[in-house]
N, C-alpha and C positions, 0 to 999 in steps of 0.2 A: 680706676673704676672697674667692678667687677662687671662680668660679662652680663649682657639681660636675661634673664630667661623669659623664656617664650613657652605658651601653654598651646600645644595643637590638639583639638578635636579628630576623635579616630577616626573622623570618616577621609580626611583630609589624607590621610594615610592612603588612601585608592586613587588619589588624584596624580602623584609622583611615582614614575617608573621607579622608585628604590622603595617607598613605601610601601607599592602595590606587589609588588616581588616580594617584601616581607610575608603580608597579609595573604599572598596566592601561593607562598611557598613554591615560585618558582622563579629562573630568572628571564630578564630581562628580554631575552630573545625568543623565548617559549609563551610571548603573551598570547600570541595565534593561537597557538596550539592551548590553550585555554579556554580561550575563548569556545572553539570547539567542541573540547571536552566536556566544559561545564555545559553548555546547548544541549549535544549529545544526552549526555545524562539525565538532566534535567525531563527531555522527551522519555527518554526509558523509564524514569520515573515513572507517568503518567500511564507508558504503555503504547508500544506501538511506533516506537522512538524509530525515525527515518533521516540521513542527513541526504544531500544533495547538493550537488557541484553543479552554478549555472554559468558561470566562469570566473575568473583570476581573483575579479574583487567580490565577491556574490559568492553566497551560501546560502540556504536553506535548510530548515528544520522544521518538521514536523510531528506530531503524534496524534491519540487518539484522543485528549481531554479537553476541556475546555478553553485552554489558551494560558499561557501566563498570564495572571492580574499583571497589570501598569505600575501597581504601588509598589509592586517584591522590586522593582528596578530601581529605584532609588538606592544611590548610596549614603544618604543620610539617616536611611530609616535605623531601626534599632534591631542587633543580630537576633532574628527570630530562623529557630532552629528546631529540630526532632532528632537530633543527632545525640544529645543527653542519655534517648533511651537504650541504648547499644543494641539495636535491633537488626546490624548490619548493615545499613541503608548507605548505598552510594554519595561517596563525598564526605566530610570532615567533618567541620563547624557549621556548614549551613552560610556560608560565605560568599556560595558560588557566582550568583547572578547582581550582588553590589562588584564584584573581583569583573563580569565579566563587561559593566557599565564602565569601570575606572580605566580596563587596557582600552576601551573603543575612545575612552577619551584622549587616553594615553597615543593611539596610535592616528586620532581625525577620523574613525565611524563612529557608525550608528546602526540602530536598528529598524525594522520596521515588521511590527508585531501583528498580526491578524488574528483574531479573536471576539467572536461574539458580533458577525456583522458590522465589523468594524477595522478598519485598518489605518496606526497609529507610528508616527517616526518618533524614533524615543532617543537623545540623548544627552549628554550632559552639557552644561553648561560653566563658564570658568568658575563660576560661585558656588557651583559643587551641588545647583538645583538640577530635576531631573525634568527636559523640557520632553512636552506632549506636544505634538502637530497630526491634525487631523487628514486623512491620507482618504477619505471617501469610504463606502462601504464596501465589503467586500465577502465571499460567500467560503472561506478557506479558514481553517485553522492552522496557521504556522508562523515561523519567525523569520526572517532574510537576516543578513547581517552584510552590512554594504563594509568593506574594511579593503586597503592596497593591497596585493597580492596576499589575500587569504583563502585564495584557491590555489597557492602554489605553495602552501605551507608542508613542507617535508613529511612525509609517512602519511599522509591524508587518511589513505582509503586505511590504515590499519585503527582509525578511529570506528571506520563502518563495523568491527569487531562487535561493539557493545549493542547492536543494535541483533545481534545472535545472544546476547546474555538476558534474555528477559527474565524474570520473577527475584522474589526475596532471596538477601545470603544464608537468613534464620526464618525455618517456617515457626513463624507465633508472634502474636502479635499483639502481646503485652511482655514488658520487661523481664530478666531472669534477675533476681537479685541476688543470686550466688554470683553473679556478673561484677557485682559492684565492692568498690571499696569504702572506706571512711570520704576519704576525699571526695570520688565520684559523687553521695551521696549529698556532701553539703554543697559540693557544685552545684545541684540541682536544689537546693536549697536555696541559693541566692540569686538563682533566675524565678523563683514561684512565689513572685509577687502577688496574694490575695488569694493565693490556692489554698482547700481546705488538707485536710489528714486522709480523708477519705478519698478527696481526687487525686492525690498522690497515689495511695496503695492502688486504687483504681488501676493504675498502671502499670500495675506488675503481678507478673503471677503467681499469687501467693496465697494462703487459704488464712491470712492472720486477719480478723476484725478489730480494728481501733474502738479504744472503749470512749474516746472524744472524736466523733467523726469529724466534727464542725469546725474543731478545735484548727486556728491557722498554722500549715505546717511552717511556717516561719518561724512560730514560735513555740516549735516541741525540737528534744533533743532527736534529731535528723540519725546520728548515729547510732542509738538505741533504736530507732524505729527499723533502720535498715537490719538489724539483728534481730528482731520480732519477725519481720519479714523474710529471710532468711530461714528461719527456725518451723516457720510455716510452708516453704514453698513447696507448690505444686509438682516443681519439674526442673530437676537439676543440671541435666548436661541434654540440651534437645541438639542435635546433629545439623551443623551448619553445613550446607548444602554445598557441594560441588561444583564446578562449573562442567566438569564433563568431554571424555573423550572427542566428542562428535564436536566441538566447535571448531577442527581442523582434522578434517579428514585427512588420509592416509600418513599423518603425524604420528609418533608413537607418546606414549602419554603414560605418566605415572603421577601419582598422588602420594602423601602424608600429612597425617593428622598429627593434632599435637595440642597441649594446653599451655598456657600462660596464666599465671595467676587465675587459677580457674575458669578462663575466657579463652573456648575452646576456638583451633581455626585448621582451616586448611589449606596446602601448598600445593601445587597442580605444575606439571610442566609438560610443554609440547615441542617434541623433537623432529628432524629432519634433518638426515646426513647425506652427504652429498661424498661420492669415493673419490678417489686421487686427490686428495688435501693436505692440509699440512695441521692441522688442530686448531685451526681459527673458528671462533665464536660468535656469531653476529644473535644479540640478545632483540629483536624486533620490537618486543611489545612488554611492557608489565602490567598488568590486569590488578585493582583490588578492586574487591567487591563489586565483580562486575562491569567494572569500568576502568578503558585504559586510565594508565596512570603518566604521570611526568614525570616521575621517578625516573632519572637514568643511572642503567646499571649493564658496564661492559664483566664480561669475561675474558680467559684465555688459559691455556693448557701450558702447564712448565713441566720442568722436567719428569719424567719417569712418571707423565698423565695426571700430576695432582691439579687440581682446579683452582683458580681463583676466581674472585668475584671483585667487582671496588664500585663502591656507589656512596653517596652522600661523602664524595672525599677520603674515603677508606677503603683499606683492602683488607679482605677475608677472604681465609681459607682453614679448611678442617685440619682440628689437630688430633694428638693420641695415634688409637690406632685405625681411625676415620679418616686420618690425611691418605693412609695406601690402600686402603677399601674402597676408597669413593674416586677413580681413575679412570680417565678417558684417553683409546686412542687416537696416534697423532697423524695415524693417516688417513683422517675423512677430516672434510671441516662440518661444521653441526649451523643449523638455525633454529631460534628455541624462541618458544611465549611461554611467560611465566605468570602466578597468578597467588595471589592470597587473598582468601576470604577468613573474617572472621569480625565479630558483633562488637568487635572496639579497637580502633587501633592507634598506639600512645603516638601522641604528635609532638616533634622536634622543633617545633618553636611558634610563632605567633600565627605563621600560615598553616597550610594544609598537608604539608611533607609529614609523612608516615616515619616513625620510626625506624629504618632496617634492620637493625642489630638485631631486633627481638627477631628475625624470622630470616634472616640471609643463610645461616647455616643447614638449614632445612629446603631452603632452595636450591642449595648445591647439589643436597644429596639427591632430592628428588629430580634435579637436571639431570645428573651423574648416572642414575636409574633407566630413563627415557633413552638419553642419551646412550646408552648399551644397549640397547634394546633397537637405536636406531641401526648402530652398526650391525649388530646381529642380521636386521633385516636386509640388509645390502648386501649381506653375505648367501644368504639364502637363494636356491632356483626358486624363481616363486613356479606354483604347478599352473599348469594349463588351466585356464577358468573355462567355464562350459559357457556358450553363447546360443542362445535362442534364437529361432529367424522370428523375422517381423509377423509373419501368421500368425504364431504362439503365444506372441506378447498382444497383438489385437486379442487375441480369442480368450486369454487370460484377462486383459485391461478393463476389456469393454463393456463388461456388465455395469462395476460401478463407473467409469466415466457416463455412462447413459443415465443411471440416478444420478451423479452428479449435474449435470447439462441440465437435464428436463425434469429437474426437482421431483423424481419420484414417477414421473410419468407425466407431469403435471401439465408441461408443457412441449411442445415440439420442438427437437433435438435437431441442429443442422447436421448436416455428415461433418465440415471441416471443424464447425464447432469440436465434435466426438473427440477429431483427430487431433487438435490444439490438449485437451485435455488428458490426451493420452501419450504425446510427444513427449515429456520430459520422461516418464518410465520407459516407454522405447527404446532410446536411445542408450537409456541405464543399463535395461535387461537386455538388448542384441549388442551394446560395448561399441557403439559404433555415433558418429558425430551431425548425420544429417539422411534423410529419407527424402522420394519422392511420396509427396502429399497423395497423391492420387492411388499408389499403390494399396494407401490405408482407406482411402474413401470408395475409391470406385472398384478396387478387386478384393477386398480384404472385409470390408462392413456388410457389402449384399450378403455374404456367407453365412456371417458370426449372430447377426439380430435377430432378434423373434421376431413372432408376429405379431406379439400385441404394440411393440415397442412405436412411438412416434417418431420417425426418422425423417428427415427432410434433405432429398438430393434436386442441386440445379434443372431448372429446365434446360432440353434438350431438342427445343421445338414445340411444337401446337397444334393442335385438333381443333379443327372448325366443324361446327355441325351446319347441315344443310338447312333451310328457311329460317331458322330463328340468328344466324350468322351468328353466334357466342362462338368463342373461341376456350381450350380447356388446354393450360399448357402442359407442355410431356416433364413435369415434375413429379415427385415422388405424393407432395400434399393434391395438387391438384388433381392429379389423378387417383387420391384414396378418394376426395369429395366426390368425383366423378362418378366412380363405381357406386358408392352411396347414398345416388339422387335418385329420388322416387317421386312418383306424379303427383302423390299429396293429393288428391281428389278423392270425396265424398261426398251425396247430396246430403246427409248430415251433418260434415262438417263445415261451419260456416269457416270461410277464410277472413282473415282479419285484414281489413281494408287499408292501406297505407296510410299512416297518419305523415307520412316525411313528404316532403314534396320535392320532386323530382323536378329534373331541369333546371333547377334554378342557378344563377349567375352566382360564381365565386363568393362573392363579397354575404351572399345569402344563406353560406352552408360553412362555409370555414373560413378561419382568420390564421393559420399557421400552417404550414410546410414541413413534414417530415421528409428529406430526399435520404435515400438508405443507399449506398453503393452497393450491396447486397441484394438479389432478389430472394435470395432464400431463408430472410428475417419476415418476408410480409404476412408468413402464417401465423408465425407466433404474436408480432406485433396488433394484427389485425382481432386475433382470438381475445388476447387480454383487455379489452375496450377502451387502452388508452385512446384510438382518434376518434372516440364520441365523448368520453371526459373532457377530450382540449378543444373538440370543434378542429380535428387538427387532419387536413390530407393528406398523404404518403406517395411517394413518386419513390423509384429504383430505374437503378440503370447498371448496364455492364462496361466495365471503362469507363471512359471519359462522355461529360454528358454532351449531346447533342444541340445544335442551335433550337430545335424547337424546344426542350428544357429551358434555355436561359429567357427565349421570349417568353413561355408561361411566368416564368419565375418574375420577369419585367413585367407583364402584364399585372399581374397579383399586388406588387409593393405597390403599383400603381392607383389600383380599384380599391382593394380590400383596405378597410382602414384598420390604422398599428397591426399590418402581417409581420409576420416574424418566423425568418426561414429556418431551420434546425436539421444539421448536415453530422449524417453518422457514415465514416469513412473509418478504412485499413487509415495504421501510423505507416507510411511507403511513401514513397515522392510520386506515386499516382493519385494519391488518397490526399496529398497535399494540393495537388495541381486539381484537383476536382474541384475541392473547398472551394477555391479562390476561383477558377474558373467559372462556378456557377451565376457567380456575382460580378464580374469583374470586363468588362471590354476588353475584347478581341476584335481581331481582322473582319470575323465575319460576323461580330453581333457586337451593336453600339449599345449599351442599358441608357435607358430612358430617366429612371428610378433610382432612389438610392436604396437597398435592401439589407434589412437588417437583419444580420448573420448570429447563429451559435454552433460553434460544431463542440457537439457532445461529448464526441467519443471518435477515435480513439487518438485522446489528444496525448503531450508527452510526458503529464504527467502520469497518466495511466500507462502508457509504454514503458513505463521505466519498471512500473510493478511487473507488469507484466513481464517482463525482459529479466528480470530478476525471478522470477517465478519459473523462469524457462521456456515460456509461452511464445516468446518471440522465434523466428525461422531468418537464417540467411536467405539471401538474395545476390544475384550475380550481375555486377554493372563492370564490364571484362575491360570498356574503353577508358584510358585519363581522360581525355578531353569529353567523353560526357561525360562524367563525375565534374569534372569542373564547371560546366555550364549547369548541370543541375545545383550546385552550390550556389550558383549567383543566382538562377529562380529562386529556391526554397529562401536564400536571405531577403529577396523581394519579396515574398510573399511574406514576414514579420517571423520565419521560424529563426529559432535561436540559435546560435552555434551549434551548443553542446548534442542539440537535435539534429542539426544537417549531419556532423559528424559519424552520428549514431544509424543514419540513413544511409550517407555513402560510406561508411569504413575509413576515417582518414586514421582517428586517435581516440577515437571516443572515451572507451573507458578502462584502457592499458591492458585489456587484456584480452580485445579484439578487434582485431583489424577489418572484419568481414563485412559489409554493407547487411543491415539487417532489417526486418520491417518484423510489423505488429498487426495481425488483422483481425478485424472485428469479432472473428469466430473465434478466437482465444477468450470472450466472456461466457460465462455461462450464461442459458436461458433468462436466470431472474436477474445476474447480472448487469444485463443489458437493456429488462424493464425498468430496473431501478434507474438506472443513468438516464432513459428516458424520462423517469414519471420525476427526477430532482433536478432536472434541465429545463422542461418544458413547463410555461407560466402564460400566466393572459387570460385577461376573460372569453365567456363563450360570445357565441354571434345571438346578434337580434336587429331582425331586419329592421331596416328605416322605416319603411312604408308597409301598415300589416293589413292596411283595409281589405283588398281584395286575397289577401290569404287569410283571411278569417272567415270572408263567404266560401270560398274553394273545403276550408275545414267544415263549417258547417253543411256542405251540402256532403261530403265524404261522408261523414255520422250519420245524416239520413239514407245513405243509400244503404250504409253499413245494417242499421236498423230494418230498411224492405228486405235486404237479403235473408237479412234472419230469421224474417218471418213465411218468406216461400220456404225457406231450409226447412222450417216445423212442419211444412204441409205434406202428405205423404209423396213420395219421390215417383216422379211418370217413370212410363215400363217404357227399354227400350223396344222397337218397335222387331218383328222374327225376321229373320236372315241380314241384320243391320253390319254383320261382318261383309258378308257378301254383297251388299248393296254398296259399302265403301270400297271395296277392290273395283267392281265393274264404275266406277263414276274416276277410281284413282287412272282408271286403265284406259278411259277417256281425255283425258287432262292429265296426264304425267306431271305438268307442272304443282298439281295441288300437292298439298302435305295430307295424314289423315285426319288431322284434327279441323284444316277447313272445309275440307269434303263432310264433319261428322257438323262444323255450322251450320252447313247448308241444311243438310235433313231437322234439324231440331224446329 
């Protein structure tokens, strides 16, 4: 009896580690690193593309758009693709996210997707259905991917590469149809199910009018159209973009262009040689269009410096008289990233593997190029670079860090704010790896600032004035208001009667808690009217709060109904132990209350921007044993590994060991309003009981209204020598002030 055959459905193909290695064009052991890849991409896509490591089995992705839809994860849907128009877009066939459902199935994860106030676990099931489970709502745009050791997937951080490659390979953004061939075009032919003649040409740039627009292109001769098309076009060879020296600084870097079947591309390599070697080649990364690739591809140096390459199974190497042209020395060894960009590239089987043949020889020689160029430089005295002192770089910096901070003037500029914003060029322009803060704040800014400028330095003490007991502290703001308080008195001007009413019990005036570990945010915070929008109080403190802080705090979650506390601290293990501490029983303070906590800012995923931004500053914890007891706090208190690590310096992120923190003044001005005004929610207050503050209002308006009316009448003369009648009464009664001495006479 002959054998059965059996009829498989392609999707079916994603569910078998040999299928899905067909279909992803890679093998079996590189399905992590796919997985990855396609995420990665996928966020660059959209723009703004971020991965993150939260440990071993955890990853995170995020970007700037709306989320994946739920439905593109399905691996039974039907291949829906924009890969047809060779516009150079990242990725193949448009495969990437059924390929990256089938390894998660393949390997026991899943997802869990965030998008649209909503957060969704997504994965497959044995029937090759795509299951939804509702995960609560949630306020993030990203994706996790829960998978066994896919934080310990080989080369990790050289995936964070593409998230430096943003925009298009081809700027334009309608097809070239000098691009395309016969085939190309009836390939796209047999996917435009229902499309007209007209929304085909649509898509491409070409100045030709179909005289059947309506006419379905299914059924016109495809290849004739594409030759009308052709014969019209706009723009024949538009310059596929580079990816550019600068994505590996001090790399040397050489480029070539080149066409294929009129499908123009470019070859990019980045070199780094390293002296006393023997010619060994460590090829790190292959880049297409933007995006690492899985493509592996070793080199190595034979005899008398000619190159080899071997990838997809093969080896190449230049012949004629390009084999002794194209030669590298054998005493340095080299590290290279290589890269092709270009708006089509022929694929070697049913998955997403690129062709190499078409472009391996051209990557030799542009390695071959880079690579001389490396050695050159190692051979070079480099000359003495000129170094700036930190004076010249404030005095230079500071003008735009000060529009940057205070939006133009707009609002009040902290000093360490200035300094956070000016730290990564510092340290660039004097060639040097850490500063004392204070040198830039407190000897370096009084110098360099105008006068119009809003500048806001800590207090340093406080002014009590005599009978009225106000207190004005010795800060830079409090002390502008100071000098700029005037009597305000006229007997024409009528004063406007208080319509707030003072004194009143917590629970009558606000319903929320801003505590700021900063005192030098309350200017600005207080100017922009967030705590009258939220009904919302502001407390500060220096260090660690105090037991009378946690008893307010207990009192409030107590009285005030749904309060709701909102804690803006430094990312530091002080700024952790605050957090928690505000809320939390201790030795000397039991909470009564349960109080519900947000802290804003500066939580770890904002440190990590910022930390990447350069914003972030070492810190020095000299002892083992507290690093180790602060590791077992901060895990007590729910911080995560990968963030203890990043606090005390154990391994955080391979390529510092240094304990490091993040503090508040690394935001700009509106920075920091914003995170307030998308944090803070809740209605305003309205008392329970309004009978007798309705009489109190009503009688305020009348009195408001008698005022107004002696204000119209003409103003009494003061009475002659009333100066000298208030010294002789003050010189009686030392204790009087002169404004009660000036009661008595009136």
């Amino acid at each position: 009896m002959p054998p059965i055959t059996l009829v498989q459905e392609d999707w079916k193909r994603f569910m078998t580690p040999e299928g899905l290695s067909e279909k992803a064009g890679v093998p079996k052991h590189h399905f992590r690193k796919m997985i990855i890849k396609e995420l990665i991409d996928n966020a660059c896509d959209v723009g703004g593309g971020r991965l993150r490591l939260v440990d071993s089995d955890l990853l995170e992705f995020y970007d700037d758009g709306p989320g994946i839809p739920l439905e593109a994860l399905s691996i039974k849907r039907a291949l829906i693709s924009s890969k047809h128009w060779r516009l150079g877009e990242r990725g193949a066939l448009g495969n990437g996210l059924r390929a990256v459902m089938g390894a998660l199935y393949c390997l026991g994860g899943h997802l869990v997707v965030h998008a649209k106030g909503k957060a969704t676990k997504v994965f497959v099931g044995n029937d090759g259905e795509t299951v939804y489970v509702d995960q609560g709502e949630t306020t993030d745009t990203k994706v996790r991917v829960y998978c066994d050791e896919i934080g310990n997937t080989p080369d990790l951080l050289s995936f964070k590469l593409t998230e430096q490659m943003a925009g298009p390979v081809v700027k334009s953004s309608k097809a070239i149809p000098e691009w395309f061939d016969d085939e190309a075009i009836l390939d796209i032919q047999r996917s435009a199910e229902g499309l007209t003649v007209s929304e085909i040409v649509g898509q491409f740039r070409t100045g030709y009018q179909p005289c059947k627009p309506h006419e379905l292109f299914t059924g016109v001769n495809a290849v004739e159209l594409l030759a009308k098309m052709q014969k019209h076009t706009l723009e024949r060879t538009p310059k596929v973009r580079e990816v550019g020296a600068g994505l590996m600084p001090g790399w040397e870097y050489a480029q070539l262009r080149g066409e294929r079947e009129n499908i123009p591309y470019v070859v990019e390599a980045w070199v780094k040689a390293t002296p006393k070697g023997s010619g060994s080649i460590s090829v790190e990364t292959l880049v297409t269009n933007r995006a690492v690739s899985l493509t592996g591809v070793n080199a190595n140096v034979e005899k008398k410096g000619r190159v080899n390459f071997v990838t997809q199974n093969y080896r190449f190497h230049l012949g004629g008289s390009d084999r002794d042209k194209f030669t590298l020395s054998q005493n340095v060894d080299y590290r290279v990233i290589l890269s092709i960009s270009s708006p089509y590239f022929p694929i070697v089987s049913s998955g997403k593997a690129i062709d190499m043949e078409e472009f391996v020889y051209d990557l030799i020689r542009v390695f071959v190029t880079a690579g001389k160029k490396a050695k050159t430089a190692l051979s070079k005295r480099k000359p003495k670079e000129k170094r700036i002192t930190i004076k010249d770089a404030v005095e230079q910096l500071l003008p735009d860090a000060y529009e940057k901070v205070s939006e133009g003037g707009r609002y009040w500029a902290n000093a360490r704010q200035l300094m956070y914003a000016m730290r990564p060029d510092i340290l660039r322009l004097c060639k040097i790896d850490k500063f004392d803060d204070a040198t830039v704040t407190q000897k370096y800014l009084p110098i360099f600032q105008r006068p119009e400028w809003k500048i806001a330095y800590d207090n340093r003490g406080a002014l009590e004035e005599p009978h009225t007991g106000q207190t004005v502290g010795l800060g830079t703001v409090e002390i502008e208001n100071y000098r700029g308080r005037t009597a305000n008195i006229g007997f024409d001007r009528a004063a406007r009667p208080s319509m707030v009413f003072g004194n009143m019990p917590a629970e009558g005036r606000f319903n929320k808690l801003l505590f700021v570990e900063k005192e030098g945010f309350n200017q600005l915070i207080r100017e922009s009217g967030i705590l009258e929008r939220y009904d919302m109080a502001m407390a500060s403190s220096k260090g660690l709060p105090v037991v009378a802080a946690r008893a307010l705090i207990d009192h409030l979650a107590g009285t005030v109904d749904g309060f709701q506390l909102y804690v803006l601290a430094d990312f530091d293990v002080n700024g952790c132990v605050l957090a928690d501490s505000l809320v939390t029983d201790r030795d000397r303070y039991q909470f009564a209350n349960e109080v519900n906590t947000t802290k804003l800012g500066v939580t770890w995923d904002q440190a990590q921007e910022l930390h990447r931004q350069m914003k972030s500053e070492p810190v020095e914890l000299e002892k083992y044993n507290t690093r180790v007891s602060y590791a077992e706090t901060l895990a007590g208190y729910g911080i995560e590994k990968t963030a203890i690590d990043f606090l005390l310096g154990r391994h955080w992120d391979e390529f510092n060991e240094q304990p490091m923190r993040v503090e508040l003044n690394a935001f700009t001005s509106r920075e920091l309003l914003d995170i307030i005004e998308e944090g803070v929610s809740g209605p305003k207050v309205v008392p329970k009981d309004l009978q007798d503050l309705y009489a109190e209002a009503s009688v305020r308006k009348r009195v408001a209204e008698y005022e107004r009316k002696l204000r119209a009448e003409p103003s009494p003369r003061a009475p002659y020598g009333l100066r000298d009648t208030i010294a002789e009464m003050l010189s009686e009664d030392p204790d009087l002030s002169w404004d009660e001495a000036l009661a008595k006479l009136v």
